[in-house]
N, C-alpha and C positions, 0 to 999 in steps of 0.2 A: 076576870078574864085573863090577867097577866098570869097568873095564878096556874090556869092551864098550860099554858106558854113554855112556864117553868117546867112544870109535870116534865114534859116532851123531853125535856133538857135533862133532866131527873132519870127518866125514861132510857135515855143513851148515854147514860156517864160510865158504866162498863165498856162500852164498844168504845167511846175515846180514849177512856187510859188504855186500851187494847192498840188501837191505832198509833197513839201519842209512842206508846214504848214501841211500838216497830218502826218507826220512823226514825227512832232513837239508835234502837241496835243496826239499823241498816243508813247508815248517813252518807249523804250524796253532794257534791259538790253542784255550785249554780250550774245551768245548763244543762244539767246532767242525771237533774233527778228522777230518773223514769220511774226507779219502782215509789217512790214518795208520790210523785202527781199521781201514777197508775192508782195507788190504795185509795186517797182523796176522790179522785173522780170515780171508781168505782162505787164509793158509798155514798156520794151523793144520786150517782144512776139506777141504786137501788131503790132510793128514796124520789126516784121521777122526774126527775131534774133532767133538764137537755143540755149536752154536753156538748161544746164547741173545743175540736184542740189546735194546738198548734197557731195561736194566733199570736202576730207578731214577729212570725218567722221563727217562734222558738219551739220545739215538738213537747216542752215538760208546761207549756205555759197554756190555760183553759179559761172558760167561761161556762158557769154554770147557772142553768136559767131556771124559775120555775116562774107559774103565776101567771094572768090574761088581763083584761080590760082595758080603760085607760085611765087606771088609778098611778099614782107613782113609782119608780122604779129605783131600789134601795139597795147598795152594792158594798157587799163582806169582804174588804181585800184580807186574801190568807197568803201565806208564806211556808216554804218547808226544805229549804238550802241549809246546809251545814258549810264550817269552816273547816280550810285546809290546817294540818298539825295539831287536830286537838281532841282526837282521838282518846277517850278516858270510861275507864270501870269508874262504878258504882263505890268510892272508896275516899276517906281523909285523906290523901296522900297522893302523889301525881303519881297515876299508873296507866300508862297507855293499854288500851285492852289491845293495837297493832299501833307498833311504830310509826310514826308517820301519817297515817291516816287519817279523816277527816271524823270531826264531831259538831255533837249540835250545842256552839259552846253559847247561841245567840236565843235557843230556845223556840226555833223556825217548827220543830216537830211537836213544839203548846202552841203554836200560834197559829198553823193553818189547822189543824183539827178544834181547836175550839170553834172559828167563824164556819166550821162545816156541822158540827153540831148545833149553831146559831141558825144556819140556815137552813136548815132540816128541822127545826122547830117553828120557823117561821111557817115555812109550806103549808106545815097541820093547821097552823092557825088560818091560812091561806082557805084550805081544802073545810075546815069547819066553817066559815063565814066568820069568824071571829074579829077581822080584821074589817066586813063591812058590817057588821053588829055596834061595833066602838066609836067608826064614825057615827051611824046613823044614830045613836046614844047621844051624839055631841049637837050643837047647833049648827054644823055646817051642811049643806046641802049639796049629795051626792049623786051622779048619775047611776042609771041599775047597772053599767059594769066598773064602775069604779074599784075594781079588787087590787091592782097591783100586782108588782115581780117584786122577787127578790132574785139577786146572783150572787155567786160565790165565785170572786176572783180567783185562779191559782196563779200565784206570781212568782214566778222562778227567780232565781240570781238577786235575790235584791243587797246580800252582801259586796255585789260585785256591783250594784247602783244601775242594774242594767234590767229586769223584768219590767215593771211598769211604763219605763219611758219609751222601752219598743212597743211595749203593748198600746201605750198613749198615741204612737203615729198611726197604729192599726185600727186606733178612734173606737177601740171598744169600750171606753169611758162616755163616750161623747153625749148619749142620751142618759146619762146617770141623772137624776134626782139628788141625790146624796150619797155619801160613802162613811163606812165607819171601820174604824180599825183597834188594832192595840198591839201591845207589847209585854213578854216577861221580861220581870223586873225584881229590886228587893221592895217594890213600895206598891200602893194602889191608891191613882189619882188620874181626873185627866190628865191629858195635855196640851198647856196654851198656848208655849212657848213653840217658837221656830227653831229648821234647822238651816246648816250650809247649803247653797246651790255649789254643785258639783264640776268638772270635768276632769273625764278618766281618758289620757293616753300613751301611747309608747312610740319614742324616739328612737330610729334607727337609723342606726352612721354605716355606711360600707367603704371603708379603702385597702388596700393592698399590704398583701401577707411578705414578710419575709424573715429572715434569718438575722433575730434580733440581737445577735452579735458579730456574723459575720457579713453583715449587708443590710445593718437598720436604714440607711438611704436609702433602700428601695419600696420600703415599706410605707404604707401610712395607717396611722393604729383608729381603727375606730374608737379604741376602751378611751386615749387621751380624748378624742372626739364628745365621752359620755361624761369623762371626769373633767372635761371645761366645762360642760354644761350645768351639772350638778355644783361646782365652783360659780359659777356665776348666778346661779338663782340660788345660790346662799348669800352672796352680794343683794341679790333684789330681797331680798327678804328685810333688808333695812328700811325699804323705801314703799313698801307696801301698807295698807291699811293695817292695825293690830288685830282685826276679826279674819284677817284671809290666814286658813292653811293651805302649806304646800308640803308634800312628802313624795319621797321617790323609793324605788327599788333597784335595782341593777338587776337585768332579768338575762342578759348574753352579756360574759365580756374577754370571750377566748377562752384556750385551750391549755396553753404551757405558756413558762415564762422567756423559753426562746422564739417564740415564733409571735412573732408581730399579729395582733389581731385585727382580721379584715372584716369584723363584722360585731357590730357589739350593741346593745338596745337598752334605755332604761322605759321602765313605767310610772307617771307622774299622776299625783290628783292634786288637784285644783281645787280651793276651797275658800269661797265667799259669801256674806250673807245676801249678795243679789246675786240674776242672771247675766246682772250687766258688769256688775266687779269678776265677777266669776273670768269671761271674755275676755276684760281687759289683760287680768293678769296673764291668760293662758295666751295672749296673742305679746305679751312681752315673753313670755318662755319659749315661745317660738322663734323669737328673735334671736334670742342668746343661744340656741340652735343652732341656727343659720352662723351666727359669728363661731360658735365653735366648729363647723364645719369649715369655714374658712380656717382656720386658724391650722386645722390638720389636714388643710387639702384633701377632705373626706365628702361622702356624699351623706346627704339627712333626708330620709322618709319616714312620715307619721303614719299613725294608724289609731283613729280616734274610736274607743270604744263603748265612751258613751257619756249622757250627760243629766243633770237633773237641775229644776229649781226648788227653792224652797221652800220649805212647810208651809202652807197656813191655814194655820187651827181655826175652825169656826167655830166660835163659843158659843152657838144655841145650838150643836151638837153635842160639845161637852157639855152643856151645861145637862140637855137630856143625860148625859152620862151620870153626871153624879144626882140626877133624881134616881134614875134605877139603879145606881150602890146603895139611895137610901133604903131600899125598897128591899133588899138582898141580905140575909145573916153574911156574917163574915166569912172568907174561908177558915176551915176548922182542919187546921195540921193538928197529929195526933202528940203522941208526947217525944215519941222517938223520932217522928218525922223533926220534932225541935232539936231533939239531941243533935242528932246526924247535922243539923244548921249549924248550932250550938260546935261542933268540932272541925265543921267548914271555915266558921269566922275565926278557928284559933290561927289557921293558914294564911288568912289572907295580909298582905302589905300593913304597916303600923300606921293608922291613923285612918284608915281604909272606912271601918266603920261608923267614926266621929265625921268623918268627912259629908260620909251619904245623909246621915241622920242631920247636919249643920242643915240641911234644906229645907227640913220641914220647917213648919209652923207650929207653934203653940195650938193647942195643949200634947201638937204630935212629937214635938221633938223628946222633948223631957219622958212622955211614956211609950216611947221608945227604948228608953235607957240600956233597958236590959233584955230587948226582947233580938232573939236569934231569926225569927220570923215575926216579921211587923205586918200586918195585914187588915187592920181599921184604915177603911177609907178614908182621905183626906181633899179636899179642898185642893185643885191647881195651885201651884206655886210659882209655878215658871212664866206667867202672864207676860210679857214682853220681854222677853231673854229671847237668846238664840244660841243651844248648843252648838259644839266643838264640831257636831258627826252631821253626817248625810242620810236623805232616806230619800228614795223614790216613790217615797207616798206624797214628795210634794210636788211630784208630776199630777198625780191623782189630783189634788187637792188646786189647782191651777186649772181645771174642767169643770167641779163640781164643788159642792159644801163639805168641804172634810175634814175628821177629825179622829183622834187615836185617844187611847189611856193605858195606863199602866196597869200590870195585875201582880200582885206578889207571889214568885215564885222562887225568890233566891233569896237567900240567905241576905239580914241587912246589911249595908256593906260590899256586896259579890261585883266586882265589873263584868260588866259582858266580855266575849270572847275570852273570859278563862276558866281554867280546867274546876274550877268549883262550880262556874257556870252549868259545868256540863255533867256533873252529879248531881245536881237540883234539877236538870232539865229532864234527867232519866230515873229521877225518884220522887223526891216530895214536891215538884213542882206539879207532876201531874194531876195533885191533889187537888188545884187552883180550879183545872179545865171546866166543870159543871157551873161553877162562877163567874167566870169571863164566858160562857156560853149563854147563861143568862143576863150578864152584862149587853152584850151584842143584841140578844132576839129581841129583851127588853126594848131596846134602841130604836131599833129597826122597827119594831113593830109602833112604838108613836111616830116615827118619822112616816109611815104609812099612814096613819090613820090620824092623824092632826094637820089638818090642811093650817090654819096659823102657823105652826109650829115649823113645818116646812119652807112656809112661804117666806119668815122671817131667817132662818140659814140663808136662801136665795139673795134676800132683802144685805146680809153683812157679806156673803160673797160679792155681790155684787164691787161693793164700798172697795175690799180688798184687793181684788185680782183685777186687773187691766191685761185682757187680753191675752193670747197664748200661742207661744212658737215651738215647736218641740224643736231641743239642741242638737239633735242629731243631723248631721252631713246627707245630702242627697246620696243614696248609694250604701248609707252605714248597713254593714253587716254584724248580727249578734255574735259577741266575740266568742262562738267557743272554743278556741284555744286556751282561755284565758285560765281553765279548771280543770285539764284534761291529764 
């Protein structure tokens, strides 16, 4: 029956490398991706799916539904935001195809086209009975509409840590069953591990302009206002937990060096393994705000953009995950698809690709050694760790049982957001898509039709998650400024 499944996936692996590389040549900033959501939602509306937009307050952000009864309802979150400055041809060498411009160095344009090719295979299984054939095969006893949904989330901004968690107040998660995800990568594994809870905002000082040589008494500088602040939560950073990050940008700080600046803002994220260290720290960064405002007789206004908690993986989702990598040949890069890897990794940082490979496990580390694309599945590694970064899938994942995995599409070694990145993401990674498409429907499709199997996700959500507040401020507006 899974067999069919596949077919389907099989079926549309032209039409996603077709999708995946326009998504590629046309990259769109969060908030902003009209024509990337437009292509998405229009192939899944081909395919019968009822289209909800704009939810959340964001116009690139949707909901796509197929499927009736009152069987379970199992949700594909996809992605398809590029990064600002990383703009890159198809090429060994850092070549911006336009200066300045945005590319998919994170691999957002494999990653919501495979969960739309998952979900468009799920349907057919939907529309054949395939899906009430495997329960009623099983011992579990069904009502006659027990069929189920599937949907395919479109999540905009998630680089900016902002799609889901607006999406999460507009409660279109709320009656999820379960959610499944993933990520390109250089490796293929679940994932167990956790990430950082988030906040993202910008501080802005306004005091009085003047003539900063012939009447700096009259002035008061915001920019001194941004460099006490940035000064002083380099001071708290001694006194904080070793798992909290904190990073800023300086986004205003004036004009010229004679005129006194009367207006200057930086942008901070906040970054801790709870929702509750997250707060503390950000409500002490507020404080040294406040004192730096004093300090330059200047005024401070915030503008909080947004917030996330963290991961958590439910291992009887991934665990479904690595039964259906058993199930899957491997992806099959051709010889030149390895070359082209093979002169990717001669680029990248020394020690770059001893680094990634130190993670695996036995027998993966070692036959790895030499491989430019690693792509035998492996076994979770990260079972109680909590990376460095953030994701808004752990808004998701704080509603419902959810879980992501890795799919090989860069080069071993490649970090995300760089420009090698985003030569795998517009060539040989597209090669991955038909295989994380299968990965997914696989998924999704027992999570439908194994009522145990469901019940026990419910069963360790339960254990993990206490309760849920979305961080967002009464009033928050989706920031689109923030990509414009």
């Amino acid at each position: 029956m899974k067999q069919r499944l596949f077919a389907d996936v099989d079926d549309q692996a032209e039409r996603m490398d077709e999708l995946a590389l326009d998504l590629w040549e046309h990259p769109e900033l969060g908030l902003h991706e009209e024509r990337s959501s437009g292509r998405l939602r229009e192939t899944l509306a081909e395919a019968g799916f009822e289209i909800e937009r704009g939810v959340g307050g964001m116009p690139t952000a949707f909901v796509a539904r197929y499927g009736a009864g009152d069987g379970p309802t199992i949700g594909i979150l996809g992605e398809f935001d590029a990064l600002p400055g990383l703009s890159q041809a198809v090429s060994t060498e850092r070549e911006p195809i336009e200066a300045g411009a945005p590319g998919h160095g994170c691999g957002h344009n494999l990653f919501g086209t495979a969960g739309v090719g998952a979900a468009i295979a799920v349907a057919r299984a939907l529309d054949r009975g395939d899906v009430d054939e495997r329960r009623s095969s099983g011992s579990q006893t069904q009502s006659d509409e027990a069929t189920g949904e599937v949907r395919f989330y479109g999540c905009p901004a998630e680089e900016t840590l902002v799609g889901k968690t607006f999406m999460a107040r507009d409660g279109v998660f709320d009656d999820l069953d379960a959610a499944v995800t993933w990520h390109p990568s250089d490796h293929t594994a679940p994932q167990r591990g956790s990430s950082l809870a988030l906040d993202s905002l910008s501080l802005r000082f306004e005091g009085e302009s003047a003539h900063a040589a012939a009447s700096p008494e009259s002035g008061r500088s915001a920019l001194d206002a941004v460099q006490l602040l940035n000064t002083g939560v380099e001071y708290m950073r001694e006194h904080v937990p070793e798992e909290v990050r904190v990073h800023y940008n300086v986004q205003e700080g004036g004009s010229a060096p004679n005129v006194v600046p009367a207006e200057a803002s930086v942008w901070y994220f906040v970054r801790a393994p709870t929702r509750e260290g997250v707060e503390r720290v950000t409500a002490w960064l507020r404080e040294i705000a406040d004192g730096a405002a004093t300090m330059t007789r200047t005024e401070v206004s915030e503008r909080y953009y947004t917030g996330c908690h963290r991961l958590v993986s439910n291992g009887v989702i991934c665990d479904t995950f690595r039964e259906n990598m058993a199930e899957l040949d491997e992806i099959e890069f051709d010889e030149e698809e390895r070359e082209l890897a093979a002169e990717l990794q001669e680029t990248l940082p020394e020690g770059a690709i001893a680094e990634s490979r130190s993670e695996f496990e036995p027998p993966h580390d070692d036959a790895a050694a030499d491989a430019a694309l690693y792509g035998t599945p492996m076994d979770a590694f990260d079972e109680g760790e909590s990376g460095g970064g953030s994701t808004d899938v752990g808004e998701v994942s704080q509603l419902t049982p959810t879980a992501q995995f890795r799919a090989t599409t860069w080069a071993l070694g490649t970090p995300a957001h760089s420009w090698q990145a985003v030569v795998a993401n517009g060539d040989f990674g597209r090669t991955a898509l038909p295989y994380v498409a299968k990965l997914l429907a696989g998924s999704v499709f027992d999570l439908l039709t194994d009522e145990e199997r469901l019940a026990a996700a419910h069963e360790e959500f339960e254990r993990e998650v206490e309760g849920y507040e979305n961080p967002l401020p009464d009033g928050t507006e989706p920031p689109f400024e923030l990509t414009q």
